[in-house]
C-alpha positions in Angstrom: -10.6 -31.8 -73.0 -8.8 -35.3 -73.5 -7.5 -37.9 -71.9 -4.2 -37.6 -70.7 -3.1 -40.7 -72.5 -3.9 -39.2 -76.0 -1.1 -38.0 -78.7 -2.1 -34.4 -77.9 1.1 -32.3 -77.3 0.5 -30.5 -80.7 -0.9 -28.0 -78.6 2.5 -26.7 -77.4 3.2 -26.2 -80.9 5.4 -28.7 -83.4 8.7 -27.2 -82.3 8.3 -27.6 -78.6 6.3 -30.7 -79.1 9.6 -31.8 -80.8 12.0 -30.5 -78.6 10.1 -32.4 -75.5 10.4 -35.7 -77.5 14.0 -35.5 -78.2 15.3 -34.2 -74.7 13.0 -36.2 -72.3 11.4 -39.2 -74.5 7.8 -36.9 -73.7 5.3 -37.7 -76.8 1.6 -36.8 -74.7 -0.5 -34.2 -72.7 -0.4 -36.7 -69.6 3.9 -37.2 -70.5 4.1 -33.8 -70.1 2.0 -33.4 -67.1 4.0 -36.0 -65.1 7.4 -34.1 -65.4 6.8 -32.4 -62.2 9.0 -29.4 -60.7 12.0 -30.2 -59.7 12.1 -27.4 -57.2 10.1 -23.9 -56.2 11.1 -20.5 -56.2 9.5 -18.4 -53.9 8.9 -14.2 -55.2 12.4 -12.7 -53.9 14.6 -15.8 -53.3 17.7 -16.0 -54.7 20.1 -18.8 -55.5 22.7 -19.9 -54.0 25.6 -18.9 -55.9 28.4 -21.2 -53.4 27.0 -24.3 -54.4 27.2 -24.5 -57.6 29.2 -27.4 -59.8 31.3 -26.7 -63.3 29.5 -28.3 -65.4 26.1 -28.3 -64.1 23.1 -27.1 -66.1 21.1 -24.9 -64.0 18.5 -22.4 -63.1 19.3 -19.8 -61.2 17.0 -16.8 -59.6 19.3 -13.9 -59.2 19.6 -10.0 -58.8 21.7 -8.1 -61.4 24.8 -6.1 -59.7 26.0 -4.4 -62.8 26.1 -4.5 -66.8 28.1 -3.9 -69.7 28.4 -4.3 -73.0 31.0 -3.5 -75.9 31.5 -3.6 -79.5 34.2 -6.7 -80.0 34.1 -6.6 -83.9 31.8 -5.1 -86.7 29.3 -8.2 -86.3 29.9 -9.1 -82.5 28.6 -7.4 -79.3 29.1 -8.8 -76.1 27.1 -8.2 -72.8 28.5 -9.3 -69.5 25.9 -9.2 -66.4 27.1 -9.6 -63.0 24.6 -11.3 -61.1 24.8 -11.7 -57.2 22.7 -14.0 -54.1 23.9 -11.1 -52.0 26.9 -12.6 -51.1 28.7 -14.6 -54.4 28.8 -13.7 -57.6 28.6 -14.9 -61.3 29.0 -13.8 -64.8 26.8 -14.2 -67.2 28.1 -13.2 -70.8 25.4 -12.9 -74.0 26.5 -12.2 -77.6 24.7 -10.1 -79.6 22.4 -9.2 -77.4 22.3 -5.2 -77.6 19.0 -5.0 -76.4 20.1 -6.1 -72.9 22.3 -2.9 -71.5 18.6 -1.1 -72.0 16.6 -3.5 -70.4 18.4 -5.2 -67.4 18.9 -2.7 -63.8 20.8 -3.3 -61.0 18.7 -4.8 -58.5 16.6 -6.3 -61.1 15.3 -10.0 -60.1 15.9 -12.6 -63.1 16.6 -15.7 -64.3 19.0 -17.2 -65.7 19.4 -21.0 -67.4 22.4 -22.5 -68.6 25.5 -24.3 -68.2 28.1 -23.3 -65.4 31.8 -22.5 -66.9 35.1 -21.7 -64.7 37.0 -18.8 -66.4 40.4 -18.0 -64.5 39.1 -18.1 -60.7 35.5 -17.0 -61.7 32.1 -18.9 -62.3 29.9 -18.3 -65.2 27.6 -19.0 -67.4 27.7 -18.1 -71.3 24.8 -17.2 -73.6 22.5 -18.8 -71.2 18.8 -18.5 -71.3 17.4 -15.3 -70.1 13.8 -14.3 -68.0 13.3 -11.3 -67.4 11.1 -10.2 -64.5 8.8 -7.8 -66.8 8.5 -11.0 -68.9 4.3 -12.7 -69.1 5.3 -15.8 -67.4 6.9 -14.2 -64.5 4.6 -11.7 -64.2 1.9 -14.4 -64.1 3.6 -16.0 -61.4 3.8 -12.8 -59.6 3.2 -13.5 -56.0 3.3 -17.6 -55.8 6.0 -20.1 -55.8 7.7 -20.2 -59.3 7.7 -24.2 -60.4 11.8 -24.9 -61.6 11.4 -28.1 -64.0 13.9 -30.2 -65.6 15.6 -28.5 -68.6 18.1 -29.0 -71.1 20.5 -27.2 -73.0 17.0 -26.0 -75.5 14.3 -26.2 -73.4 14.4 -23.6 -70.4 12.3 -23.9 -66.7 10.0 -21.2 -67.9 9.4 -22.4 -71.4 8.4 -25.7 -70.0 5.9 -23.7 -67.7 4.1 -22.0 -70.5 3.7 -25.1 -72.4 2.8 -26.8 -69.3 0.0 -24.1 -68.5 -1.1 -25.5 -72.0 -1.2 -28.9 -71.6 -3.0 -28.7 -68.0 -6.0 -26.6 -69.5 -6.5 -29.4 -71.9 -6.6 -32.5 -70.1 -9.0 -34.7 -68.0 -6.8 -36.9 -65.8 -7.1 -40.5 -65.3 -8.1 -41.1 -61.6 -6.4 -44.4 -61.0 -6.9 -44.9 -56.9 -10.3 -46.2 -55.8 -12.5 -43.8 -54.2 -12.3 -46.4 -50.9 -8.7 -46.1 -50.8 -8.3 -41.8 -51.5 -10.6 -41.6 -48.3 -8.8 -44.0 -46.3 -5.6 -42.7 -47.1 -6.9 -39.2 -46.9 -5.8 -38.5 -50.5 -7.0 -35.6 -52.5 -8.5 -36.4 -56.1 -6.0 -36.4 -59.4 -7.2 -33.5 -61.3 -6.3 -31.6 -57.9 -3.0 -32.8 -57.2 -2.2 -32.5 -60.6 -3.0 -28.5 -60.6 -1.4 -28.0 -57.5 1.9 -29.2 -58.4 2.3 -27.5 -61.2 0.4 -24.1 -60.1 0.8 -24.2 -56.1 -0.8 -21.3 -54.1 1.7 -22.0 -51.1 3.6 -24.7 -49.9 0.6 -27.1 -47.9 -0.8 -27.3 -51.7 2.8 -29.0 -52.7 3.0 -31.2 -49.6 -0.7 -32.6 -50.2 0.0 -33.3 -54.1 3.1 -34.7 -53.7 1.4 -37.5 -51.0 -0.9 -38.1 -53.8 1.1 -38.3 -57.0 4.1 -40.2 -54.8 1.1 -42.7 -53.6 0.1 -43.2 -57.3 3.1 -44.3 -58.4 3.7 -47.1 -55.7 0.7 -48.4 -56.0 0.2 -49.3 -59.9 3.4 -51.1 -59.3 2.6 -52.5 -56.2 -0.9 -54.1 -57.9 1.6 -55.4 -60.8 3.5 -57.2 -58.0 0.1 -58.5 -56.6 -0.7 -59.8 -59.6 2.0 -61.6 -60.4 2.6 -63.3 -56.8 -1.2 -64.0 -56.7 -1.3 -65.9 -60.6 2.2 -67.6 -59.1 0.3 -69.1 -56.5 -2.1 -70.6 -58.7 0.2 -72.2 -61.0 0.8 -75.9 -60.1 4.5 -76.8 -59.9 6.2 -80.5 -59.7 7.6 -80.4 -56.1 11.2 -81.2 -55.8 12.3 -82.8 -52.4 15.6 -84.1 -52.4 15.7 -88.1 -51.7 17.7 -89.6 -49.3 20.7 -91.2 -50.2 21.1 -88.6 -52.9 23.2 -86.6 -54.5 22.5 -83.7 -51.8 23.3 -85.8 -49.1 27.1 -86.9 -50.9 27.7 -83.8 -51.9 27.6 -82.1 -48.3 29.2 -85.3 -46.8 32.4 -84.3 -49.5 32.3 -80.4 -48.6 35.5 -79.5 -47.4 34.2 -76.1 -45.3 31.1 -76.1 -42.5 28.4 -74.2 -43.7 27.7 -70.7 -41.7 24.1 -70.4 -39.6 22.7 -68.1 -42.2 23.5 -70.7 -45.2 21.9 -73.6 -43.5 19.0 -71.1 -42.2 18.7 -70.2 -46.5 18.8 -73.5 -47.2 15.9 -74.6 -45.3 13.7 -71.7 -46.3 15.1 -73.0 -50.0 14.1 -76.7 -49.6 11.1 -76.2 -48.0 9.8 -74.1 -50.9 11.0 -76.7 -53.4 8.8 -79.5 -51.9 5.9 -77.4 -52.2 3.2 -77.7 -55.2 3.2 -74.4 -56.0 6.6 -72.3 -57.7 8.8 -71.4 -55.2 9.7 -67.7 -55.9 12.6 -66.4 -54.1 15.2 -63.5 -54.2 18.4 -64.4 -52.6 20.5 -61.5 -51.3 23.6 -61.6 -49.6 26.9 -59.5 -48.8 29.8 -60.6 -51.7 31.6 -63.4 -50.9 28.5 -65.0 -48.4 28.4 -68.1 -49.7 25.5 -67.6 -52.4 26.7 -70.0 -55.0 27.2 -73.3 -52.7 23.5 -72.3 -51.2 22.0 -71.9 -54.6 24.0 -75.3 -55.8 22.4 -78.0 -52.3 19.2 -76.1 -54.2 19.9 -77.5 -57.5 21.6 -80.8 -56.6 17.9 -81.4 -54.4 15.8 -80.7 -58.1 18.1 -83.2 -59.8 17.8 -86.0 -57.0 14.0 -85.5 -57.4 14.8 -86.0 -61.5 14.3 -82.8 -62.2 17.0 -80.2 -63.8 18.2 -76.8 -62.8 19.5 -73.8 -64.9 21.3 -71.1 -63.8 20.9 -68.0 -66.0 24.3 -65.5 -65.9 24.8 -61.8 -67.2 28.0 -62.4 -68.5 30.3 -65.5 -71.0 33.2 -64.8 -68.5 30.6 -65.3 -64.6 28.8 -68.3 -66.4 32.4 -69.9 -66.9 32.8 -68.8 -63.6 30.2 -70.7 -62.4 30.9 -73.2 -64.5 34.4 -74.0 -63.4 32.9 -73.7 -59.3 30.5 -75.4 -59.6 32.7 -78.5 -61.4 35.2 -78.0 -58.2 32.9 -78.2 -55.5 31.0 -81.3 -57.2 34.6 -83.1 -58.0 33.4 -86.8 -59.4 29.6 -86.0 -58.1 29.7 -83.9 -61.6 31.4 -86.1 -63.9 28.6 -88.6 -64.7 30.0 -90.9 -66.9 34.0 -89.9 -67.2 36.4 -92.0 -65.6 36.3 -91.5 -62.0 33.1 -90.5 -62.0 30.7 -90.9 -58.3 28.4 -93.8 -58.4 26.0 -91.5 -58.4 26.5 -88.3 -60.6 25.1 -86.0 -63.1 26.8 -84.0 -65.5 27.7 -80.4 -65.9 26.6 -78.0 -69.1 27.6 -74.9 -70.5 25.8 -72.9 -73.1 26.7 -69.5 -74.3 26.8 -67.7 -77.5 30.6 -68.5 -78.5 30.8 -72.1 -78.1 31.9 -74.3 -81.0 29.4 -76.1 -83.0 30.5 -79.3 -81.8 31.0 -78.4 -78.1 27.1 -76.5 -78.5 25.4 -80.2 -80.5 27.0 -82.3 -77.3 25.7 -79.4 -74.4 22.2 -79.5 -76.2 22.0 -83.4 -76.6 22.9 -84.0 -72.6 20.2 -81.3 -71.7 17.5 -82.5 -74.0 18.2 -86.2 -72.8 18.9 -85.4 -69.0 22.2 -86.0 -68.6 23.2 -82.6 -67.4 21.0 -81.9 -64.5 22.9 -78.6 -64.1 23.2 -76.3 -67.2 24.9 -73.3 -66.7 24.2 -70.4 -69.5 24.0 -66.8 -70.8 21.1 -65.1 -73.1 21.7 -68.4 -75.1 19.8 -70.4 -72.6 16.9 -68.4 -74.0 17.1 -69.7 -77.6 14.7 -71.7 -79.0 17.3 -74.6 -79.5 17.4 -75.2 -75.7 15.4 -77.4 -74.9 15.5 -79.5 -71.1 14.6 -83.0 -70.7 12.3 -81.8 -67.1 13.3 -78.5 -66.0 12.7 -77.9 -62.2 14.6 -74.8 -61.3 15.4 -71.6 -62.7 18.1 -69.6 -61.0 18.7 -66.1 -62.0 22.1 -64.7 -61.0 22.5 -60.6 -61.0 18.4 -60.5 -61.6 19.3 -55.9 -62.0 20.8 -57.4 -65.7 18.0 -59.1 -66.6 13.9 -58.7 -67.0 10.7 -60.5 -66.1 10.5 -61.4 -69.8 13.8 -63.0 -70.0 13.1 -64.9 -67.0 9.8 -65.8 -68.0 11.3 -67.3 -71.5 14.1 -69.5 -69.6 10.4 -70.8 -67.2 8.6 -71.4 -70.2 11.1 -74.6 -71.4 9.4 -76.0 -68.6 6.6 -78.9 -68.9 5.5 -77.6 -65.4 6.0 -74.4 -63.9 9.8 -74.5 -62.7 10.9 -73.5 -59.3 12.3 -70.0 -59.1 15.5 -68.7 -57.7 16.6 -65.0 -58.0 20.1 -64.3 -56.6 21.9 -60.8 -56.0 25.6 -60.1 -55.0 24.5 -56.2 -54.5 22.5 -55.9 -51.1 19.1 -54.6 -51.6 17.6 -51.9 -49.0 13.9 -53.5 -47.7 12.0 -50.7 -49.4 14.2 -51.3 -53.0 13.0 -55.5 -52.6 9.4 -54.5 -52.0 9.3 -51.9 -55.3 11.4 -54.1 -57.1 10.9 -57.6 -56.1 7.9 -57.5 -54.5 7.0 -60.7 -56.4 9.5 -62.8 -54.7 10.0 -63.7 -51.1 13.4 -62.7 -50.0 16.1 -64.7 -48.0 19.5 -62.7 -47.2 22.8 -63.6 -46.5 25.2 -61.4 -44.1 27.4 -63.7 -42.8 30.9 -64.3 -44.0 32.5 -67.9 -43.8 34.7 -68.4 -41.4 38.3 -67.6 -42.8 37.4 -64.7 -44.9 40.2 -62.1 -44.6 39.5 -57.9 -43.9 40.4 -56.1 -47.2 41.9 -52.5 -46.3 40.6 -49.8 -49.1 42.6 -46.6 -49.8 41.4 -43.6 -51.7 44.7 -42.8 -54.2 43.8 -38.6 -54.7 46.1 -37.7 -57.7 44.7 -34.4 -57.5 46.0 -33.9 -54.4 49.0 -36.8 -54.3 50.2 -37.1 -58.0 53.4 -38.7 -56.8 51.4 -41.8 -54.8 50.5 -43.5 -58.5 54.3 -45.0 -58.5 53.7 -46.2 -54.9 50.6 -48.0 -56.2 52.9 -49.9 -58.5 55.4 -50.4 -56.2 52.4 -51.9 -53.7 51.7 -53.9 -56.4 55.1 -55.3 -57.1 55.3 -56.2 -53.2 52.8 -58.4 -53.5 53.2 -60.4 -56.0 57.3 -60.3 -54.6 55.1 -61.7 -51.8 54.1 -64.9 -54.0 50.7 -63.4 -54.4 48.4 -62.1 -57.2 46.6 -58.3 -58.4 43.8 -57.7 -60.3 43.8 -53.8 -62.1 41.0 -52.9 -63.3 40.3 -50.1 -65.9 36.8 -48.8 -67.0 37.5 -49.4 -70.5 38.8 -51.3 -73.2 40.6 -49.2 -75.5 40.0 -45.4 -76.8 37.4 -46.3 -79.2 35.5 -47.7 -75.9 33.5 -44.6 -75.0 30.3 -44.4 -73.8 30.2 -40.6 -74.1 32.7 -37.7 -74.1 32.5 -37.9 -70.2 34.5 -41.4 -70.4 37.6 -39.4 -72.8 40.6 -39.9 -71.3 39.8 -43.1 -68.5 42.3 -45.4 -68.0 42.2 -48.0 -70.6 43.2 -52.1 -70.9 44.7 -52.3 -74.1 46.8 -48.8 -73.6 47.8 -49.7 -69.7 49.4 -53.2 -70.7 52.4 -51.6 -72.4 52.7 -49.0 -70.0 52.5 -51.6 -67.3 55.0 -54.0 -69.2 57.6 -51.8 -70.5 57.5 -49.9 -67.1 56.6 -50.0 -63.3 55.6 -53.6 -63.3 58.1 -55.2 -66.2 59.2 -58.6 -65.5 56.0 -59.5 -63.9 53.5 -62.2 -66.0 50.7 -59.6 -67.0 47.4 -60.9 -68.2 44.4 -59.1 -70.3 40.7 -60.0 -69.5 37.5 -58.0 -71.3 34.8 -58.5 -73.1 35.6 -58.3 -76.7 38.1 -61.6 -76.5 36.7 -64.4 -77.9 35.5 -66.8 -75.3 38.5 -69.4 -75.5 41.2 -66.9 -74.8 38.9 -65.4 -71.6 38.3 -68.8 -70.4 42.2 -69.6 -70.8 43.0 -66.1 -69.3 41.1 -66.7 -66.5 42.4 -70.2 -65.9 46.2 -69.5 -66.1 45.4 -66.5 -63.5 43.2 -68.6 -61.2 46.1 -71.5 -61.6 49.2 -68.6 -60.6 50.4 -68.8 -64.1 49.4 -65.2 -64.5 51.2 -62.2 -61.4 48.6 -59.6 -62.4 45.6 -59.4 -64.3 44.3 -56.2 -66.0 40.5 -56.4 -66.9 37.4 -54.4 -67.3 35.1 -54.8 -64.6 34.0 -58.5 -66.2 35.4 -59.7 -63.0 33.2 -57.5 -61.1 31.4 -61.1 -59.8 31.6 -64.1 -59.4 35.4 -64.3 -59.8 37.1 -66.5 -57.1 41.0 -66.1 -56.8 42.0 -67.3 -53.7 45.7 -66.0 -54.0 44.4 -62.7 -55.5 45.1 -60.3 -52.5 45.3 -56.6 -53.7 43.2 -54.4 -56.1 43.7 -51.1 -58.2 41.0 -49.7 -59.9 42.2 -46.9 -62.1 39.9 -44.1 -62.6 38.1 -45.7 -59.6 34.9 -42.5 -59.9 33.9 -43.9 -62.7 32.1 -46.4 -61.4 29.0 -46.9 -59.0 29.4 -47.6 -55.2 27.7 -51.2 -55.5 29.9 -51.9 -58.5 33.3 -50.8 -56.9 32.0 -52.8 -53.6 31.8 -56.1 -56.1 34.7 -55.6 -57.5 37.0 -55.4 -54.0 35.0 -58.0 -53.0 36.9 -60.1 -55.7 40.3 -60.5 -53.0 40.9 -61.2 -49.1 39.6 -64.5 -50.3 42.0 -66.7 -49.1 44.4 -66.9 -46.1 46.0 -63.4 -46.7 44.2 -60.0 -45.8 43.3 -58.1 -49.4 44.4 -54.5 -49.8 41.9 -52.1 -52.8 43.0 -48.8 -54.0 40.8 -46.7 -55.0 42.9 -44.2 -57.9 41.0 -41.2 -58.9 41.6 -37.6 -60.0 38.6 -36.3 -58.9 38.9 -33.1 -56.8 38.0 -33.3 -52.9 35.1 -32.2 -51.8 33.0 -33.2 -54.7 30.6 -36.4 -54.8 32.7 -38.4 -56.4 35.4 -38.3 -53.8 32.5 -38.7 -51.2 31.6 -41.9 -52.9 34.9 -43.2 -52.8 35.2 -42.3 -49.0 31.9 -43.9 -48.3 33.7 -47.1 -49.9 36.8 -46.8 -47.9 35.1 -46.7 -44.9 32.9 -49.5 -44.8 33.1 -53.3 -45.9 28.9 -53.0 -44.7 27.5 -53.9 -48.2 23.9 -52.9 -46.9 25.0 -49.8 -45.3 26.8 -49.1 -48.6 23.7 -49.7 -50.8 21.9 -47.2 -48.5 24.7 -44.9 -49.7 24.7 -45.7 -53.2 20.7 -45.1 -53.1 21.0 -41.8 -51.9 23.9 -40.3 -54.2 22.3 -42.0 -57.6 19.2 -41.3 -59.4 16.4 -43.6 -58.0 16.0 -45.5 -61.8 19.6 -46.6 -61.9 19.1 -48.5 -58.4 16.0 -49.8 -59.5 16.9 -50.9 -63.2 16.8 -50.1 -66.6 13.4 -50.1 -67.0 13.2 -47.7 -64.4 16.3 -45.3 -65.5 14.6 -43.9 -68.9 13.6 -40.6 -69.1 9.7 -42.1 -69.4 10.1 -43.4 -66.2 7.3 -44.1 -64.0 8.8 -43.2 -60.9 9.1 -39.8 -60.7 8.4 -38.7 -57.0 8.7 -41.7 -55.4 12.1 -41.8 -53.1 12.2 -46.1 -51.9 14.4 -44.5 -49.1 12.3 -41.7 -48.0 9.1 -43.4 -48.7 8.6 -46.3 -47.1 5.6 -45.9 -45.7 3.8 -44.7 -48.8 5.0 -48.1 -50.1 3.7 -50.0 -47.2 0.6 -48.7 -47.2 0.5 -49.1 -51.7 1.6 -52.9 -51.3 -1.2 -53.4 -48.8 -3.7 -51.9 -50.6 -2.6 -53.5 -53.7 -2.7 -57.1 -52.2 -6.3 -56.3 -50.8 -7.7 -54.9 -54.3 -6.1 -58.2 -56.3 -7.2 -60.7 -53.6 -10.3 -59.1 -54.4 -10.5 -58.3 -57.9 -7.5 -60.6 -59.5 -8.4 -59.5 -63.0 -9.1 -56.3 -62.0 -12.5 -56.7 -63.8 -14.4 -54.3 -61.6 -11.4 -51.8 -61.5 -10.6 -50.9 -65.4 -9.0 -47.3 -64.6 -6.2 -49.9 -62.6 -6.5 -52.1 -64.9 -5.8 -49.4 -67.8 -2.3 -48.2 -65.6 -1.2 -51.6 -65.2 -1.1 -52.5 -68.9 0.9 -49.2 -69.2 3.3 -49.9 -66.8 3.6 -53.5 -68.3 3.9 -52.6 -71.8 6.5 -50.0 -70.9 8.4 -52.9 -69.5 7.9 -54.9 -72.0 9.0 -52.8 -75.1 12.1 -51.9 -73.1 13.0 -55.9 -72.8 12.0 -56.1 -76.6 14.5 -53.2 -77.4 17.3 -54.6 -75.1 16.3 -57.8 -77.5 
């Protein structure tokens, strides 16, 4: 036996071994053992044939209706088997496969792995994988529930299971969860749960290892949270008050808008953390277009009255000139410390990002290393080496999904002292996704819009069902910048070399819409072009000549997705619009209705009703509720793309766990965690937790060192 942590999956041979590592990322026994069942058959249940997608790959458990096979040439024989549910049906066609006819009778229970086709008005699947009910692995599953794992196009449900049956025999698994906390939470031991999902005798045996395995999982990362908030609180930080007199208290006697309840409410929470000793550590949350930025600004304008500075850490060269430029608005002469019409008292405004000019970069890194710039606004280039800040007081960390602990960590460590912490978020976090994710941070949220924000009105455009609505969109277009207003249009890629796989063939793209747009539906009109690949002068002019009216429409990627404040921008058309995420397409219509008109965002797709991409779109249409949305968007998507890349790869370490559907499992991991650490902070007396931790956090860490 070894541990389930050693290089041992030699012993489902080199191929499989090899075939595990390429399609799932699996390189161990105890990888292997954690890529539980995806479903259960039970001995005698079919499949059901009505709902499956083209272009799913599948499993099916099926009854054979009838077969035949022919002679197509000298070298090629083909065998079609009609398989039924007992009410669809489906074709499954083999090549070369004579033996077949001989072996396979109607009524026969099989099953079947592949990829689902459409031919004329019928489903099928060709030359899929085959099981056969006389096979050793079904007959070994005779009479129990049959486990269906995740496949791939070479690695079948049932040769997973035999190599599975392998690697349980062989390993002694690590039992992480103190005996204490199994009783109290009436969980059964590893090895058990372990067996039981894999090999279950009936359903209770699934039920009871899934509470277990899904209780494993939120607690290592809940004790990783502990940790973290619990060495926070020991770290001594300079505390930040603002003064009176200051630059705070000019500042909001020049704001030309009252602040909402829930901004002064944040701010308070904000400020009273900053005079504190210790870090502040805070997530701010908040529905787009709440107000964040002016919040997270009385924030930063408090550290430099106390002398201190503040960074803001962007994503993206085109939201950190974003912030750059409103920021510089709302401070007017407050930010122009030693200009001509400067404030009496002022500071200065820096930008740093990878494209600057060496001249423009030697005078941003002189006013930070000196102080002058109390506010340094950045990209990934904050984190370089030549940075460095006079007295850094505040970190702020906008879009926190884009970035990691580590490159948050590397901005804190230009500190002398340990720097105040901001995190802020325009996608609105469910509670459970805060607590798995950010369960380091305390969390302030935003809901309320400022007074004057206008409704934006989203439309789903269905060209599969409407192809004669696209000209309308132009024409809806055309009315309103008739009406002295402004469009964004927004295409999920840049040109046709700009796929991310053969999925994104054929989207709508920037550089192939403009001349369509120009020379067509919208010709006359002063069209823009906005994406990543432009060097950073022309996207900051771009965006300046739009913002300014000197531009009618602009067509971008989905670099405007935040951040991006037109208030004469009233309407939206995202091309291609199921391309992209729930939260992402709520960002982006979240980019008009910002100013005295109402906006108006349609949604144009070709996806077929009745399929989840139209019932994403819907979802979007129907609601402005960014929470309720994110709810959505949580449900439709796989649980690592909500939670983050580090989450997302196929080595995840949350496998079970649902943050929706488990929320008590979670509460009841993150109490238990913040018990054992306030106990145990080094987890000296606990080295089986201590062992998972380090896992967890070197997992996280080699995927920041590979996005590095």
């Amino acid at each position: 036996m070894v541990a389930e942590s050693a290089k041992a999956l030699e012993v489902v041979g080199d191929k499989a071994a090899k075939l595990f590592a390429s399609a799932f990322g699996i390189e161990t026994a105890g990888e292997l053992a954690r890529h539980y069942p995806r479903r259960y058959y039970e001995r005698g249940e079919l499949t059901d044939l009505g709902k499956l997608r083209v272009g799913e790959q599948v499993t099916l458990q099926v009854r054979v209706k009838k077969v035949a096979g022919r002679q197509i040439r000298s070298n090629l024989h083909k065998t079609d088997v009609v398989v039924t549910d007992g009410t669809g049906e489906l074709t499954a066609t083999f090549f070369n496969r004579k033996d077949l006819p001989h072996r396979l009778l109607p009524e026969q229970e099989i099953m079947l792995a592949g990829q689902v086709e459409k031919f004329r008005t019928t489903l099928q699947l060709k030359q899929p994988e085959i099981e056969l009910s006389s096979e050793e692995s079904m007959v070994e599953d005779a009479g129990k529930l049959i486990p269906v794992y995740p496949a791939s196009a070479k690695l079948a449900t049932w040769s997973i299971r035999r190599s599975m049956r392998l690697a349980l025999d062989m390993i002694d698994f690590d039992e992480v969860v103190p005996a204490e906390i199994r009783a109290a939470r009436e969980l059964i031991g590893i090895d058990q749960a372990m067996r039981w999902i894999h090999r279950p005798e009936g359903w209770g045996q699934i039920t009871v290892a899934r509470k277990r395995l899904r209780y494993d999982e939120a607690f290592v990362l809940q004790v990783v949270l502990a940790q973290r908030r619990h060495l926070a609180a020991l770290e001594p930080a300079t505390p930040r008050a603002a003064r009176p007199g200051g630059l705070l208290e000019a500042f909001d006697a020049q704001l030309p808008f009252v602040l909402t309840d829930g901004q002064r409410e944040v701010t308070a929470d904000l400020m009273h953390d900053l005079a504190q000793p210790t870090p502040m550590h805070r997530l701010l949350q908040g529905e787009v277009g709440s107000g964040k930025t002016v919040v997270a600004l009385r924030a930063m304008l408090a550290v430099v009255d106390s002398g201190g500075q503040a960074a803001l850490l962007a994503p993206t060269e085109v939201l950190a000139q974003q912030h750059a430029r409103s920021i510089d608005a709302l401070l007017g002469p407050l930010g122009r410390q030693g200009e001509l019409g400067a404030a009496d008292q002022a500071t200065r405004v820096a930008l740093v990002t990878g494209s600057l000019s060496a001249a423009a970069r030697r005078e941003a890194l002189l006013d930070i290393g000196v102080g002058n710039a109390g506010i340094v606004i950045g990209t990934h280039a904050l984190l370089e080496n030549t940075v460095q800040f006079f007295d850094l007081g505040l970190v702020v960390v906008d879009e926190q999904h884009r970035f990691g602990v580590e490159q948050r960590d590397a901005l804190r460590s230009k500190a002398k002292t340990p720097p105040h912490l901001l995190v802020m978020t325009a996608t609105p976090i469910p509670r459970t996704v805060a607590m798995t994710v950010f369960g380091d941070l305390e969390t302030s949220t935003l809901r309320e819009l400022p007074a004057g924000r206008q409704p934006i009105a989203t439309t789903v455009v269905p060209l599969a069902d409407k192809p004669g609505w696209m000209a309308r969109v132009w024409e809806r277009a055309r009315e309103e910048v008739e009406s002295g207003r402004q469009v964004y249009v927004v295409c999920p890629r840049i040109d046709a070399s700009d796929t991310e796989s053969e999925a994104w063939a054929g989207a709508a793209a920037v550089a192939e819409l403009v001349p369509t747009l120009v020379n067509g539906p919208l010709a006359g009109l002063r069209i823009g072009t906005l994406h990543g690949r432009l060097p950073s002068e022309e996207k900051d002019d771009v965006m300046r000549r739009f913002a300014s009216g000197d531009l009618d429409v602009l067509v971008a990627t989905t670099v405007i997705e935040v951040g991006v404040d037109v208030p004469n921008a009233t309407a939206m058309v995202v091309l291609d619009a199921d391309r992209f995420g729930i939260s992402q397409l709520h960002q982006l219509r979240g980019r008009v209705g910002r100013g005295a008109h109402p906006g108006v965002c349609l949604l144009v797709t070709s996806a077929e009703s009745d399929t989840p991409a139209r019932e994403r779109l819907d979802g979007v249409a129907a609601t402005l509720d960014g929470f309720e949305l994110a709810r959505l968007d949580l449900e439709q998507r796989r649980e690592g793309d909500v939670l983050g890349d580090r989450q997302s790869g196929s080595r995840s370490t949350l496998k079970l766990l649902r943050v929706l559907r488990d929320e008590a499992t979670i509460e009841a991991a993150r109490e238990d965690a913040r018990a054992l650490v306030a106990a145990d902070p080094t987890l000296e007396r606990h080295p089986e937790v201590a062992a998972a931790v380090e896992r967890l956090v070197e997992a996280e860490r080699a995927e920041y060192l590979d996005k590095a």
